[in-house]
C-alpha positions, 0 to 999 in steps of 0.5 A: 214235493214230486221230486223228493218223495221219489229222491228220498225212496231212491237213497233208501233204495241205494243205501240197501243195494250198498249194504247188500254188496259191501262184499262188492270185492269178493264177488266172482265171475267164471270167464264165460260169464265175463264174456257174456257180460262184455257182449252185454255191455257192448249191447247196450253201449251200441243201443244207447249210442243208436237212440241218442242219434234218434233223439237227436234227429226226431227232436231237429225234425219234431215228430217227438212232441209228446216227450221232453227231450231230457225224458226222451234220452232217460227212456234211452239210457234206461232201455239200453241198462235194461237190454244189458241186464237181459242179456245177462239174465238170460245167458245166466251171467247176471250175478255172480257165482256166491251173490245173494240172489233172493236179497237182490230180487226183494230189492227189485221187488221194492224199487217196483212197488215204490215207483209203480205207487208213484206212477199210480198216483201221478196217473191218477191225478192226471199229471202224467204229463205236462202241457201235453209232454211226458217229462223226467218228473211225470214220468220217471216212476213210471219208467223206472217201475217198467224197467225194473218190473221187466227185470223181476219177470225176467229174473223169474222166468229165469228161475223158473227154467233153472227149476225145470232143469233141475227137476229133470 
C-alpha cells in the first residue's frame, strides 16, 4: 500500500508532463541557452559523481546509519537533478523559447502537494523510518516534495525578477 499510491501518482504525474510536451520536437534553445545548459549538466554530473564517492567511503567507514544506502544514493541523484535545474533557473535557460511555462509550473505545483500529502502522512504515523533508518520507501516523498518544493521557489523567484525588470 506504500509504494503504490506514490507509484500510481507518479504515472498520472508522467503521463501529464507527456501530454504537455508531445511537441517535445518543436522545442528551441538559443545557443547561450545550450550552453549554459551543458554547464548545467556538466554540474550535476560532477556533483552526482562527488557523492556517489561520499557514499561509498561513509557507508565502508558507518558514520552513515541513520540512512539506507539505496536512499543515501536517490538523495545524491536527486540533489544533483536539482543543483542542474538551478542552474538553469537561474541563468533563464530552463525552458525553451515557445514552452508552456504556467502548464509546467501547475505540474510542479501538483508533483508538490501530492509528495508533501504522503511525507505528512508518513511523519505523522511515525514511519519516517525504519528501525531507525531513513529508506527509498520512508522517505522518498518526502525527498521528492523538497526538491520539487525548491524548483517551485526558484521558478517564482525567478519570475519575480523578470517582472521587476519589466516593470523597470
Amino acid at each position: 500500500m506504500t509504494f503504490t499510491a506514490p507509484f500510481a501518482v507518479g504515472c498520472i504525474a508522467w503521463l501529464i508532463w507527456r501530454y504537455m510536451h508531445r511537441r517535445e520536437a518543436e522545442k528551441t534553445y538559443d545557443e547561450m541557452q545550450q550552453k549554459i545548459r551543458a554547464d548545467g549538466y556538466r554540474l550535476g554530473y560532477l556533483t552526482l559523481l562527488g557523492l556517489a564517492i561520499l557514499i561509498a567511503f561513509t557507508g565502508e567507514w558507518g558514520p552513515m546509519r541513520f540512512v539506507s544506502p539505496s536512499f543515501a544514493l536517490l538523495t545524491a541523484v536527486m540533489l544533483s537533478i536539482t543543483l542542474f535545474v538551478m542552474h538553469c533557473i537561474r541563468h533563464d535557460a530552463f525552458f525553451a523559447l515557445d514552452q508552456n511555462r504556467r502548464g509546467y509550473t501547475a505540474l510542479l505545483a501538483v508533483i508538490v502537494a501530492l509528495n508533501g500529502a504522503a511525507a505528512v502522512r508518513l511523519i505523522a504515523g511515525g514511519r519516517l523510518t525504519e528501525g531507525g533508518v531513513v529508506t527509498i520507501e520512508s522517505g522518498a516523498n518526502l525527498l521528492m516534495a523538497v526538491m520539487f518544493l525548491s524548483i517551485l521557489i526558484a521558478l517564482a523567484l525567478r519570475r519575480r525578477g523578470d517582472d521587476a525588470e519589466d516593470a523597470e
